[in-house]
C-alpha positions as CSV (number, residue, x, y, z in Angstrom):
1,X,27.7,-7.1,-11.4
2,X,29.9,-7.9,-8.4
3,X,30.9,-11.6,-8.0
4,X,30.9,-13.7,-5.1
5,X,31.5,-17.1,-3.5
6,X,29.1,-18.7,-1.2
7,X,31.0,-21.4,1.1
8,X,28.1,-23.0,3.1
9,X,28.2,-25.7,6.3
10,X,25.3,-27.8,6.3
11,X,22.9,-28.8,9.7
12,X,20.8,-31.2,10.2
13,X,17.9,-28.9,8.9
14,X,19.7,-28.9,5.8
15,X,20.0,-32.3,5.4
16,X,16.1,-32.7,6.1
17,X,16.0,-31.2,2.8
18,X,17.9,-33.3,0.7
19,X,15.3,-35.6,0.0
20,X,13.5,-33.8,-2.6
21,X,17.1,-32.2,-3.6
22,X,15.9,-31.2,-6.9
23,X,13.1,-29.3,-6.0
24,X,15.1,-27.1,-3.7
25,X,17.8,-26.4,-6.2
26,X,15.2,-25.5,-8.6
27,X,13.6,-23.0,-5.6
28,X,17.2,-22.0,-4.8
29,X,17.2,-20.5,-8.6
30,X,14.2,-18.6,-8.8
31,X,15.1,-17.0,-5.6
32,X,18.8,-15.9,-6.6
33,X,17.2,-14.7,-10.0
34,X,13.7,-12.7,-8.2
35,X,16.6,-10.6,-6.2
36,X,18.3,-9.7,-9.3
37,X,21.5,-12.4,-8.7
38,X,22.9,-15.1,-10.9
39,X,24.1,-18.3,-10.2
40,X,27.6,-19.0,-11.8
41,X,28.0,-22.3,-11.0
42,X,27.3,-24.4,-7.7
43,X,29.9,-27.4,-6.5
44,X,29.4,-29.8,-3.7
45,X,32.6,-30.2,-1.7
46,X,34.4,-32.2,0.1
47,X,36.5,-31.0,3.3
48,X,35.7,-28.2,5.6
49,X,32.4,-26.6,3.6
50,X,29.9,-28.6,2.1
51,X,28.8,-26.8,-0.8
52,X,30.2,-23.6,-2.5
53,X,28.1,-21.1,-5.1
54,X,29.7,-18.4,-7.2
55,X,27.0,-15.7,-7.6
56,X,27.0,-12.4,-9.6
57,X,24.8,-9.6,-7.7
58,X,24.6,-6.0,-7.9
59,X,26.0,-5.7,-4.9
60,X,26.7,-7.2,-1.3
61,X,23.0,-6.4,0.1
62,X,21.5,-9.1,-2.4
63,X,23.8,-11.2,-1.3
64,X,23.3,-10.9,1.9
65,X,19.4,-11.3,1.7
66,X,19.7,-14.0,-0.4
67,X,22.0,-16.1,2.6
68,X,19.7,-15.0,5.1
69,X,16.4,-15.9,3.3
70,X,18.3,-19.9,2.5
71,X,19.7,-19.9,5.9
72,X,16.3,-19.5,7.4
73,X,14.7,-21.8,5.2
74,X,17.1,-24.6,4.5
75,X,19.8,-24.1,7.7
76,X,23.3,-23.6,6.8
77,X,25.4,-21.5,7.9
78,X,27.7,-19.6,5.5
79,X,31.0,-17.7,4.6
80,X,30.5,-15.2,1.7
81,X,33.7,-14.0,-0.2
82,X,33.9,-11.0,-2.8
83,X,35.8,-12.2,-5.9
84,X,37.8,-10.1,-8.0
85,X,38.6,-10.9,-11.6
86,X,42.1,-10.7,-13.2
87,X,40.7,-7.5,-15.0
88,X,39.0,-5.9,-11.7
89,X,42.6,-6.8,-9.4
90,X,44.6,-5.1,-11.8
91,X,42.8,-1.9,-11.8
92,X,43.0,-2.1,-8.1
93,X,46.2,-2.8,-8.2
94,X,47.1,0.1,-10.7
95,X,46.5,2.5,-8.6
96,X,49.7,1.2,-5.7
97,X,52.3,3.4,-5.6
């Protein structure tokens, strides 16, 4: 599984949603999990994002379905980052001449 990291920009639609907060994160969840992701751990932020989520997924298409399918539901609008760990950058890196 590939790992990534959700930065997400809240909008006023997003906000609308905060009032039953729970409920959506619990939504959030099965969603990530019915596409075949996992939720690594979810921070809210303070600064130029509002919220960031590292995911594991098969790939980049999950992820991508899964930001589109939030977007359109809760608002947002996000950044998504690929993450390598120590283990996967020095493979990459092994093979620099």
């Amino acid at each position: 599984m590939a790992t990534f990291v959700v930065l997400a920009k809240w909008t006023e639609k997003s906000f609308a949603t905060m009032q039953d907060a729970a409920a959506v994160a619990e939504e959030v969840k099965k969603l990530v999990k019915d596409l075949g992701a996992e939720i690594k751990g979810w921070y809210l932020l303070m600064g130029q994002y509002d919220e960031m989520c590292i995911l594991e997924a098969p790939d980049a298409e999950t992820i991508a379905k899964i930001a589109i399918l939030l977007s359109a539901k809760y608002g947002g609008r996000t950044e998504t980052l690929r993450a390598f760990s120590e283990a996967e950058a020095l493979k990459l890196f092994a093979g620099l001449k």
